[in-house]
C-alpha positions as CSV (number, residue, x, y, z in Angstrom):
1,X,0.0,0.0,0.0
2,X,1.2,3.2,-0.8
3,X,1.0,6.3,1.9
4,X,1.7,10.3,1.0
5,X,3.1,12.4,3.5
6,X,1.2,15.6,4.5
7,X,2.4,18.8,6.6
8,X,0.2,20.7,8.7
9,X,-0.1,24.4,7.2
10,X,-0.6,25.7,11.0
11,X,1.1,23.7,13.5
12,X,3.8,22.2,10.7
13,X,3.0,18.7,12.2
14,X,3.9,15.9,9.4
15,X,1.1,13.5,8.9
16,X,1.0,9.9,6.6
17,X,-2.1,8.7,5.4
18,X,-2.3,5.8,2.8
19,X,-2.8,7.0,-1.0
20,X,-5.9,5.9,-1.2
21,X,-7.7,7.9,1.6
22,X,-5.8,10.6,1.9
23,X,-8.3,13.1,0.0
24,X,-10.3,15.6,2.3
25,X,-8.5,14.4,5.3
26,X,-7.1,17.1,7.9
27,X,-4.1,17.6,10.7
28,X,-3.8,14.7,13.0
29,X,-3.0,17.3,15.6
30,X,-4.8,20.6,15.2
31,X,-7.2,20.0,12.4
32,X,-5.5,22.4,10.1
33,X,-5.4,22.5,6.2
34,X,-2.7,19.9,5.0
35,X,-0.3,20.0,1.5
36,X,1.2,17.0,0.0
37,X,5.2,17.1,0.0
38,X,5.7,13.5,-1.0
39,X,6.0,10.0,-1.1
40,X,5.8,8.1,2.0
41,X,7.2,4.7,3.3
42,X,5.8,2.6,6.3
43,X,8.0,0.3,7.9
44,X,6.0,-2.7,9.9
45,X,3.0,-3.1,11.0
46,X,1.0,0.0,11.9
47,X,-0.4,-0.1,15.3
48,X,-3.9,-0.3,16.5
49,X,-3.8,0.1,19.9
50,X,-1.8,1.6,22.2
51,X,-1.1,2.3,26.7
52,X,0.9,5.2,27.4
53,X,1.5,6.4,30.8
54,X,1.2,10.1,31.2
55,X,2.6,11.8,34.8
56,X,0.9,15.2,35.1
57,X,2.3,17.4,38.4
58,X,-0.6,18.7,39.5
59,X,0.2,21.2,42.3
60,X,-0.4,23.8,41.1
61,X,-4.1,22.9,39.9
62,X,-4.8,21.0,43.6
63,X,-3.7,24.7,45.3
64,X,-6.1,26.6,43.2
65,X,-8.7,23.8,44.0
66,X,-8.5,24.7,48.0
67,X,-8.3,28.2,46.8
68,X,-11.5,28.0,45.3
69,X,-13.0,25.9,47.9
70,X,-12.1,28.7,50.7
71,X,-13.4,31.1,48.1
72,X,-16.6,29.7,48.1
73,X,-17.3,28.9,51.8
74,X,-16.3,32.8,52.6
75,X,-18.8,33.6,49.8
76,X,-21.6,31.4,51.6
77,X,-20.5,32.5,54.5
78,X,-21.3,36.1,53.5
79,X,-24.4,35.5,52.4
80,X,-25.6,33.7,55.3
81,X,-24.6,37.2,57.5
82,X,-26.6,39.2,55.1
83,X,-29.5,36.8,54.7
84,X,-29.4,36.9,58.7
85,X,-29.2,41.3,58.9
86,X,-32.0,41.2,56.5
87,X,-34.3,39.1,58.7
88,X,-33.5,41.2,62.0
């Protein structure tokens, strides 16, 4: 089978799709317009399937998290005091 290699006209991301349904296709990555720019050749079997492992620090997110938490218990807080002057 014979593949064409595309590049991405907006991220630059190279993409190979096989000859036969590569028309009207789009980036891989950001959905951009592709362009041609050759011939392509796979080596092996293409894969199917695959498990990746991804490690994501989240620190900073879990910090705004109790933040936002606090934020919003001093909010309800506040309304409860005015909800409470309002009925005296």
């Amino acid at each position: 089978m014979e593949h064409i290699a595309f590049r991405c006209l907006e991220c630059k991301v190279i993409s190979v799709f096989p000859t036969q349904k590569s028309d009207g296709r789009r980036c891989l990555e950001c959905g951009g317009h592709i362009i041609p720019f050759g011939h392509a050749k796979v080596h092996g079997k293409t894969i199917s399937e695959m498990n990746i492992d991804v490690k994501v620090n989240t620190k900073q997110l879990d910090k705004a998290s109790k933040k936002a938490k606090k934020l919003a218990k001093a909010i309800a807080d506040l309304n409860m005091e005015i909800n409470n002057l309002g009925s005296e």
